[in-house]
N, C-alpha and C positions, 0 to 999 in steps of 0.2 A: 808276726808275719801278717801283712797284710791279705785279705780275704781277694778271691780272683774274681774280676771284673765279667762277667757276663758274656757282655758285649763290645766292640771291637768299634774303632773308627769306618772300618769298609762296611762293619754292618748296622750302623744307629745311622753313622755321619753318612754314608750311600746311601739311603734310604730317601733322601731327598725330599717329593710330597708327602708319604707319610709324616716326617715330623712335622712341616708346614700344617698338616690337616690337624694333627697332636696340638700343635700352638692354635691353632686357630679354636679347635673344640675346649681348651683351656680358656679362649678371648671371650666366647660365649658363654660358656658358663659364669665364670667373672662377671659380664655385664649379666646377667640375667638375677643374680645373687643381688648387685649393688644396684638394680632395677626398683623393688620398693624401697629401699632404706634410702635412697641418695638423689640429687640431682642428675642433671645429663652429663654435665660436667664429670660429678663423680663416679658415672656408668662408662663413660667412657676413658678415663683413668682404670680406673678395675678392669677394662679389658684390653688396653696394654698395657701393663703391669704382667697379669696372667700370661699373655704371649710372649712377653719378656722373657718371663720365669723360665714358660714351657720349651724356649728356641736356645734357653743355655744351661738348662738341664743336662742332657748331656755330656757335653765338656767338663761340667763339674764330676760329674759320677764317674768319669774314667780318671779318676784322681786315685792314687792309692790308700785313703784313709778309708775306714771301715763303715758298714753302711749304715750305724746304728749312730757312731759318733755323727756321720756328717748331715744325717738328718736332724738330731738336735740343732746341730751350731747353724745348720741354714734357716730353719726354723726358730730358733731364739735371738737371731740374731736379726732377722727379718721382723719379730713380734718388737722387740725391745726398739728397734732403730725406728717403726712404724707408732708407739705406742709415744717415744719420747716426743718425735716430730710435731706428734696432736696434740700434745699436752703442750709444747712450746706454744703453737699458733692458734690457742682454744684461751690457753689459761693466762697469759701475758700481756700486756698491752702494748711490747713495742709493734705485734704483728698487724692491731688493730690501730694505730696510729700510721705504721707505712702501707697498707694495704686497704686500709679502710674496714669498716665492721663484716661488709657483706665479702670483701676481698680476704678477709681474714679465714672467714668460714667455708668458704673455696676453695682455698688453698689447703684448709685443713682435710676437707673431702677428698682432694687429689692428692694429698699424701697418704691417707690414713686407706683408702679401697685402694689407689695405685698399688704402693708397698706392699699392702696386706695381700694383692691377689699376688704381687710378686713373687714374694714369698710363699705361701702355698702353693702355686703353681709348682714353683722349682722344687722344695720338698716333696711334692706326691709326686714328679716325675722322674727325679733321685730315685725312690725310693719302687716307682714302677722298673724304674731303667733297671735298679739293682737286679729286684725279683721279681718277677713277673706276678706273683701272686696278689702283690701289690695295686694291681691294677684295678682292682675290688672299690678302694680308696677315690679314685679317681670317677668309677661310676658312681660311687655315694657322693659324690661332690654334685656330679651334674645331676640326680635324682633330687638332691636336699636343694639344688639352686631353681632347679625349672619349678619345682613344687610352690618356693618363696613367690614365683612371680602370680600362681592363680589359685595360692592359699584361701586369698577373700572367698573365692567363687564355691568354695565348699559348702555342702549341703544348701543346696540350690539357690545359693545368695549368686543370678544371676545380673546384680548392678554391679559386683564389686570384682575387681577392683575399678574403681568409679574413672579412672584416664584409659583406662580399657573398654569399657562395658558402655559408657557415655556415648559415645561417635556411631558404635556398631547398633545401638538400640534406634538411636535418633535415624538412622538410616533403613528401618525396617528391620536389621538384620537381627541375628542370637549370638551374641559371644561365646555360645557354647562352643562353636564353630572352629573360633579362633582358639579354646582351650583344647581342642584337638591339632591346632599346629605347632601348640608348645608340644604337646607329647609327642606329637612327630620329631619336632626339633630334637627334644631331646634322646630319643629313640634313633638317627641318626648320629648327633658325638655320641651317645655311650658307646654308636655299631664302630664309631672310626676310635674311639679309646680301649675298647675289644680287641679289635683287628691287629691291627698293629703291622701290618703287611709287611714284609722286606722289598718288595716291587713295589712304586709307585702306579702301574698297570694293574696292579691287581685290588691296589685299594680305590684307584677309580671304579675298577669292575664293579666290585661289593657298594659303593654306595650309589653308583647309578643305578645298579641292580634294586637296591631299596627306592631309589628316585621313581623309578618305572612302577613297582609295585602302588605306592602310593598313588600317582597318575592316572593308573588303571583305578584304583578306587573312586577317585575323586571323581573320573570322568564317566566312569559306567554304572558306579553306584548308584545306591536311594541314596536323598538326602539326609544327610547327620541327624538323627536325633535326638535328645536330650537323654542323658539317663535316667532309667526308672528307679527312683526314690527307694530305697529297702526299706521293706517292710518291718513295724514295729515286733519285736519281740515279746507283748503283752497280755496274747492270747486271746485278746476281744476279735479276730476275725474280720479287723473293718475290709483289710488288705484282701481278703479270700486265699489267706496262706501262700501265695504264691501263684495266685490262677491271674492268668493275664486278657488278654481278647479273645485267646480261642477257648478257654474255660469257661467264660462267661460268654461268648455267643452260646456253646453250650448249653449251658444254664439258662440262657434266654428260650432256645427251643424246647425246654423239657417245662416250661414252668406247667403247673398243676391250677387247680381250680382256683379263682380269685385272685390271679396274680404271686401265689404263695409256690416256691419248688416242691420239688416231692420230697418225700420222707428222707431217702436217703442221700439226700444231700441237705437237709437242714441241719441233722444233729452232728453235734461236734463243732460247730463255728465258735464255741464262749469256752475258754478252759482254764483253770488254774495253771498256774505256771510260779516255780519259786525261783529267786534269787535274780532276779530280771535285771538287766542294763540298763542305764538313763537314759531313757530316749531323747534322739534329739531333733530340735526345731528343722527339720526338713521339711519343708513345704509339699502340701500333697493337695492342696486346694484353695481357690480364690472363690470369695463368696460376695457378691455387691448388692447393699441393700437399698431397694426402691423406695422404700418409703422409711420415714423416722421413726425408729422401732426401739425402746430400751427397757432391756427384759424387769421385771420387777425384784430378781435375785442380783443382778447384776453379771449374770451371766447367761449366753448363748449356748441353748443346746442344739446340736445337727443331729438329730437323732437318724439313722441308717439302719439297724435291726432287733424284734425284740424276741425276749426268751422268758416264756410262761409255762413251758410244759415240764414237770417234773420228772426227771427219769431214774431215781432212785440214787442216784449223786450230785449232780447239776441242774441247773433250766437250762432249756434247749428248745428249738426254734417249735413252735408247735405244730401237729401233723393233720389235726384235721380242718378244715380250710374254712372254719367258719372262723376259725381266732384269729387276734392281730391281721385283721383284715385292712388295720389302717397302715400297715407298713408294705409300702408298694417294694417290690423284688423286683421289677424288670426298668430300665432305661428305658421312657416312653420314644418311640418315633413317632408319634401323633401326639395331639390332646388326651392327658388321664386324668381321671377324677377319682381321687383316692376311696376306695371301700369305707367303710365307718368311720367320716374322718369325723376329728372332734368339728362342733358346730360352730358357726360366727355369733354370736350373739355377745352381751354386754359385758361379758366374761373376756372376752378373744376380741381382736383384731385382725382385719387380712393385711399380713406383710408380704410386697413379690419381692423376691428375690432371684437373683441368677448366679448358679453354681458352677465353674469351669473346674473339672478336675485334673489337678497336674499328675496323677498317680492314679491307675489302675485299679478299680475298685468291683468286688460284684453285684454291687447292686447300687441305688442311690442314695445319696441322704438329703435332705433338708432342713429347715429353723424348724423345732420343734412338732408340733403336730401339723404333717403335711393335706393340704388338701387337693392340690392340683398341677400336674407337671404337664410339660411341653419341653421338646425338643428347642434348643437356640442357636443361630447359627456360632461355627465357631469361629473366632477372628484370626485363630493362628494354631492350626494341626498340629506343628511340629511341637507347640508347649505343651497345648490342654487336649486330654484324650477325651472328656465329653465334658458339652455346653449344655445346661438345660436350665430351664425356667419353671420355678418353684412357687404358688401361691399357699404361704401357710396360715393356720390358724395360732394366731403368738398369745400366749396368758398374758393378761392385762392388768390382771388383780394381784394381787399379793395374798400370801398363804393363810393370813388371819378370816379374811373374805371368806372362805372355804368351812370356817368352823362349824356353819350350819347345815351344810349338804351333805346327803347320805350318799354313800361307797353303791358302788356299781352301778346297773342300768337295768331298769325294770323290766325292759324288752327281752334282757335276756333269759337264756332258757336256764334251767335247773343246773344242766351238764357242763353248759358255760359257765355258770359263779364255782361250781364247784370243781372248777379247771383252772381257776385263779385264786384260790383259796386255798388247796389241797397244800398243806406243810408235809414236812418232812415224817417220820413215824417216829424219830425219839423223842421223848415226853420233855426235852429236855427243851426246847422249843418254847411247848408250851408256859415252864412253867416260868420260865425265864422274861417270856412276852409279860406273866399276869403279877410279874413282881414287876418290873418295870414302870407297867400302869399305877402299880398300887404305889411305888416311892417318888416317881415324877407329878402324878396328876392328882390335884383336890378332888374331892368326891363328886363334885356337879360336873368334871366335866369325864369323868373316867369310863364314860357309855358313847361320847363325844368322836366317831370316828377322824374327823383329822385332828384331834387334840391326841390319840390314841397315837398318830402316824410321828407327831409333832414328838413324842415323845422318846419313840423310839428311837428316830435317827438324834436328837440328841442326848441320845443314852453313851451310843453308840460312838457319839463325834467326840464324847466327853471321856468314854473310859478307851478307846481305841485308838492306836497308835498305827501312821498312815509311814510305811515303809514297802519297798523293793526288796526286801532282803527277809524272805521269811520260806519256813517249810512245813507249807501244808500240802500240798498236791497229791504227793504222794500216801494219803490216806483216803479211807472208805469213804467219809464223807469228809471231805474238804474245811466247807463251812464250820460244821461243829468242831473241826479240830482249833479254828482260827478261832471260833464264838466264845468257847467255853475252856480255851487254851490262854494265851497272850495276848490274844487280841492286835496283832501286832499282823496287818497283809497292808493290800492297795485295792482299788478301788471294786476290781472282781469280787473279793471276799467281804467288802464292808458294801455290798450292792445284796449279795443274795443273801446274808445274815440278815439286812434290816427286809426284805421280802420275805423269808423264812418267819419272823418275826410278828409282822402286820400279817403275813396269811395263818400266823394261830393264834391272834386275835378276828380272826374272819373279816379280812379286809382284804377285797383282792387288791395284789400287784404283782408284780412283771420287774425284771432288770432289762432295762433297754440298754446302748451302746450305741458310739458315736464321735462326735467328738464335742471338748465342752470349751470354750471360748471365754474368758474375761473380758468385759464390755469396753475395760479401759485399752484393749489393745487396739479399739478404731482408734482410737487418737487424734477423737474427731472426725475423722474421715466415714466416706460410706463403703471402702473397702475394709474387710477381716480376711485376714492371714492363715488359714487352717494346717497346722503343722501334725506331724506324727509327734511331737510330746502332747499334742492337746487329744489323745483318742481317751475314752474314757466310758467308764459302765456305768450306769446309774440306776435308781430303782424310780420305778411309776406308780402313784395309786389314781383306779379310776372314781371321779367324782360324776356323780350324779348331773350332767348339764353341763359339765367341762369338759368331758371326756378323760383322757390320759394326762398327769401331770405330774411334771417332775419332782418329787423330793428329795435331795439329795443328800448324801450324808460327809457331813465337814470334820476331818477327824481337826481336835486342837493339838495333838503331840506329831510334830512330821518330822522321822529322820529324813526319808527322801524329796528335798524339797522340788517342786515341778521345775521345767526349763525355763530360761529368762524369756520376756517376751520378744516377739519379732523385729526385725530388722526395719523400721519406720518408711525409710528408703524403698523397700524391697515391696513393700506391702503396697503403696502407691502405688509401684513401677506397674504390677501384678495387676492392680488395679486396672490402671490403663492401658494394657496388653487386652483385660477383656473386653475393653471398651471398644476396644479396636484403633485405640489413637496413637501418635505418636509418644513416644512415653518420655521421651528425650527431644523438645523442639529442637531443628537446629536450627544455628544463626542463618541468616540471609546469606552473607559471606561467608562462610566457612568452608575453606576449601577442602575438608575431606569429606562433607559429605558425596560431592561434586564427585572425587577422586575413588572413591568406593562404589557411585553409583556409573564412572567411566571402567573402571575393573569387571565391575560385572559384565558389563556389555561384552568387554573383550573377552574374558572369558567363555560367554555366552559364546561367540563364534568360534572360539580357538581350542575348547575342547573338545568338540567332537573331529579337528583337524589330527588334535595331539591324539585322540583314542586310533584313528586313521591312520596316522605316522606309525605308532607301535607297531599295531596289531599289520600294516603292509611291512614293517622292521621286521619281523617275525616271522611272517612267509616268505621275505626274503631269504631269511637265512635260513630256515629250512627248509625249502626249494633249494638253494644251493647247495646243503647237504645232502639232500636226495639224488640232485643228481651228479655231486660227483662222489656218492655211491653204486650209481646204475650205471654211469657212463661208460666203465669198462665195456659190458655188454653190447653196445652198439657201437662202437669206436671199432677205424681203420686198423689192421694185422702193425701196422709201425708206431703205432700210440699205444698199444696193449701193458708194455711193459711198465712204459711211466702211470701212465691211469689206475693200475692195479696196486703199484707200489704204494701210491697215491691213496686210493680207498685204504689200503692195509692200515697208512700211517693214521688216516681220520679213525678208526676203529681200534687203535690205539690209544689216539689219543682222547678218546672218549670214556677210557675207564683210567687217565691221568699216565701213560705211559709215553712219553714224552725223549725226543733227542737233546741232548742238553745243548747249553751255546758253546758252540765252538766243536761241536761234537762229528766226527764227521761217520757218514752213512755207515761206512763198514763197520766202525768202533760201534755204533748204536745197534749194528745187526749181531756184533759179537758180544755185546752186554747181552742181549735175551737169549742168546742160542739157545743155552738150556732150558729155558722155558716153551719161547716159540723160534723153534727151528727152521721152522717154513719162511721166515722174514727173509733170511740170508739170499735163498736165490732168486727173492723179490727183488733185491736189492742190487744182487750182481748184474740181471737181467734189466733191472734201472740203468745202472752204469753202463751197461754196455752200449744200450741205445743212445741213451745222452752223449756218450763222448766216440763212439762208433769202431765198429772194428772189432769191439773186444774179443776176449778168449771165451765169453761166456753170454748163452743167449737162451732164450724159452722160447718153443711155440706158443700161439695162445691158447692152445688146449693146458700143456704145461703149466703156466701161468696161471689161468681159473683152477689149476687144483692145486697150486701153490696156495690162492688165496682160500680156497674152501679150507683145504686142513692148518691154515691160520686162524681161520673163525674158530673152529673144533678146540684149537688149542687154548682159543684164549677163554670158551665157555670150560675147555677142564683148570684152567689156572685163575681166572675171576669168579667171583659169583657172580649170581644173575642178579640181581638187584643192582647192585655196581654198573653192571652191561646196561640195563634197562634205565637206570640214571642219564649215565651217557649220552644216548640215544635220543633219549628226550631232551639233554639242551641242544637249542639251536646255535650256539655258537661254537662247538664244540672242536669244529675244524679250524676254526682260525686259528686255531696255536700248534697247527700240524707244520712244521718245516723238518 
């Protein structure tokens, strides 16, 4: 026996626009699916095809064959006849002999997304029509389609995709903009593949009602702005865990002497963390280099915070304000001149540089050892959250240079070396630093402090294995667990090992953090790309006349290997965004720049008409509500009857209790008697005046307390939330007859 049909001819096939809107939200999704993979040709074949399907859906599904069978055979039968078609006009040559080559593969486009949305189409709407639950199917369609169309644009590749992103750039604009009219888009078909209305009136309602809403955004809102980047999961702190403008204005007001925050808010920014996710290339910053600067490791460090002070399991930001004085904490609004920065001499170079950051951050960073910041204007608000300009001190020398200079700074005081030096208290440190020296280094240079340094991090790079997926954190001291365990962390745990290390060898350093940049990803150019996979810890020792410099440690064993480099495209684009330029020339000719910049205009004038239209839309109708709520009250002894009958029905019809069609007055006063009783001689005392003479009349004293104990009844048989819903739309009366 066949299973029972649902749905009925008077109720799919009467439904009229609803299925029109049902095909149409199938035409779009369709085209927006065959949007990257195909031509225009084949975008617009896939979107009827889809409408096909979805406008004879129905007819099929009131067939009597059951709904499991008929959705295979519409679907296999659809794959198989779509799958042969392209195989004929791909794989043959009579197609590319009477069609020509480019005619051949045209035609194979318009068979192969036509059919294929055909067929989809009409099986998910089989299969919606069947069971409603189905309908599930249909919204992953238009989620899995709208997403194909601004896939590129993920993690803030915003060129791509490049016949999108090209026009909007060239013209000023941000495509971000437009990846919010897809999610609209698509946020209205899922509301009309949802809905599903039986009224044609009702599914206008519902999606003008979302028309409006958006309207109202568009037109009274702040402007779109881009999303903020999420933050890395790696525990270096560059992000401020989650602190955005008002955290860091914050932080701006509280800073403490020399530029450094106070105590309770430095410690805790650096933490172990196990089993971390691969971060990925999301851009968090644009960096343009002024002058031609190539580091002598081959890599760029932006160094942004350091961690010297020992607290009995980690380094942590230090507390007394004479240390790391050369790490500025505040976003200058004037000209700064960074505390202790390392010196310019034949060691260093001054490179400027300008940083725009696309990603909220608490404090700033720059190339290496900074010496002097300024504020820069920014060329575009809505990307980059601060512009500033960075004059650093960049090493010039390579690490051999260095063998002869002694560690630390003579200026400093007693309290100070012994604040960079102090290791941890198990001996285990120690003895580990004074075997190291003794199997890596010949005897002349084993007194040699960066031979000493040289040592250690390739101990370290040699027997250590560079992986995400490790568990230390959860122990007393972290380090020793990773040091003297498997040796197996990232870059947090092979930073303070080799600083734990050189400090019981009496060499001060520090683990700084940042982000670390390979040279080869300018690619030439004098823009670099600063992503959330490139953040990174590193350790520093101070050289006598260099200041702070990087030694980093290279494990050779890597399970997790880092992220691909950036997007070459993207990095330009980034580039000339900060420059302030057009990033995208456009042609002389090209009519849509023309057309985009005539849109805005119109806009320009006609949205604040459109906000004007609504919001006087809206005091219309609820001024009319009001008053023919109150009008009873001041109305002639011979309009009493209809006027009050009148309010009753609005205040009916506002918690959805309604006359049906066809329904006539008495029958609707004798459907509620037993609820609200009071309706009935609203009703007779309607009729009487209306058609005159009757057997049955109210004074208007009568009448106002006919309607008072209708209120009464209907606050004991609704709830209030219900009532107070009501109340509040403004439309609420027009479906009162």
């Amino acid at each position: 026996m066949s299973e029972e049909v649902p749905e009925s001819p008077e109720t799919e096939e009467g439904r009229g626009l609803p299925v029109l809107t049902r095909a149409l939200a199938h035409a779009a999704t369709a085209a927006a699916f065959a949007y990257p993979l195909s031509t225009n040709v084949g975008v617009w074949a896939a979107g009827l095809g889809a409408f096909a399907g979805a406008l004879l859906a129905p007819r099929i599904a009131r067939g009597a064959m059951r709904t499991l069978p008929l959705s295979l055979l519409t679907s296999c039968i659809s794959a198989l006849v779509c799958g042969l078609g392209h195989s004929l006009l791909v794989g043959y040559r009579f197609a590319a002999d009477s069609l020509g080559p480019a005619g051949a593969m045209t035609a194979a486009d318009i068979w192969l997304f036509g059919l294929g949305a055909f067929g989809t189409s009409l099986t998910l709407r089989v299969l919606s029509f069947r069971a409603k639950p189905f309908a599930v199917l249909e919204v992953a369609a238009v989620v899995a389609a709208m997403a194909s169309v601004v896939v590129a644009h993920r993690h803030g590749a915003i060129n791509r995709p490049f016949e999108i992103a090209d026009p909007i750039l060239a013209t000023g604009g941000d495509p971000t903009t437009i990846f919010y009219g897809v999610g609209a888009l698509a946020i209205a078909v899922m509301i009309t593949l949802l809905l599903g209305e039986r009224r044609w009136w009702r599914t206008l309602l519902h999606l003008g009602a979302v028309a409006v809403l958006m309207l109202l955004f568009l037109a009274s809102g702040p402007d779109i702005e881009p999303p903020e980047p999420p933050p890395p999961a790696d525990g270096l702190g560059l992000r401020g865990e989650g602190e955005g403008e008002e955290g860091e204005a914050e932080q701006n007001q509280e800073q403490g002497e020399g530029g450094q925050p106070p105590p309770e808010q430095r410690d805790g920014e650096l933490e172990f963390q196990d089993n971390l996710q691969q971060n990925q290339n999301t851009p968090v910053a644009v960096v343009l280099l002024h002058d031609d600067y190539s580091p002598p490791g081959g890599t760029y460090y932006f160094r942004q915070s350091a961690f010297s002070q020992f607290n009995g399991q980690r380094l942590v930001s230090a507390s007394a304000p004479e240390i790391d004085r050369d790490v500025n904490a505040t976003f200058p609004s004037a000209r700064q001149t960074v505390h202790d920065a390392a010196p310019l001499n034949a060691l260093r170079q001054s490179v400027e540089t300008t940083v725009a950051m696309i990603a909220d951050h608490p404090r700033p960073f720059g190339l290496e050892a900074m010496v002097e910041l300024s504020p820069w204007n920014n060329p575009n608000p809505d990307r980059f959250r601060h512009v500033y300009r960075v004059t650093s001190a960049a090493l010039t020398t390579d690490f051999v240079s260095l063998m002869g200079r002694n560690v630390g700074d003579s200026s400093w005081s007693e309290e100070t070396r012994a604040h960079y030096i102090r290791p941890p208290d198990d001996p285990r440190y120690q003895e580990l630093a004074a075997r190291i020296v003794q199997e890596e280094l010949p005897d002349h240079l084993r007194d040699n402090p960066a031979a000493r340094v040289a040592a250690v991090t390739h101990w370290l790079g040699e027997h250590g294995t560079y992986s995400l997926q490790n568990n230390h954190a959860g122990h007393d001291d972290p380090t020793g667990h990773f040091l003297f365990g498997d040796i197996t962390g990232y870059c947090v745990h092979f930073s303070h090992a080799s600083v734990y290390l050189m400090r019981a060898l009496g060499i001060p350093a520090r683990v700084a953090t940042g982000y670390a940049v390979d040279e080869a990803q300018r690619q030439g150019g004098s823009a670099i790309l600063i992503s959330s996979g490139t953040a990174h810890a590193w350790p520093e020792i101070y050289f006598e006349g260099a200041g702070w410099v990087t030694v980093d440690v290279i494990p050779q064993t890597v399970i997790s290997p880092p992220p691909g480099p950036p997007d070459p495209d993207l990095q330009r684009l980034l580039g000339e965004l900060v420059r302030g330029l057009d990033a995208v020339p456009p042609e002389e000719d090209a009519p849509l720049p023309a057309a985009i910049d005539l849109a805005r205009e119109i806009w320009a004038v006609t949205k604040g008409l459109l906000l004007a239209l609504l919001l006087g839309g809206l005091l219309f109708l609820f001024g009319a509500k009001l008053w023919r709520r109150f009008a009873p009250r001041y109305a002639a002894t011979e309009t009493q009857a209809r006027l009050r009958y009148r309010a009753a029905l609005d205040r009916l019809g506002e918690v959805k209790i309604l006359r049906a069609q066809g329904e006539s007055p008495e029958a609707f006063a004798a459907r509620l008697s037993a609820e609200f009783p009071s309706l009935t001689p609203l009703t007779r005392a309607h009729l009487a005046t209306a058609f005159g003479g009757g057997g049955f009349s109210l004074q208007p004293t009568g009448a106002s307390d006919a309607e008072k104990n209708l209120r009464s009844e209907l606050r004991e048989a609704v709830p209030m939330w219900r009532r107070a819903l009501g109340l509040l739309t403004p439309w609420s009366w027009l479906r009162t007859r």
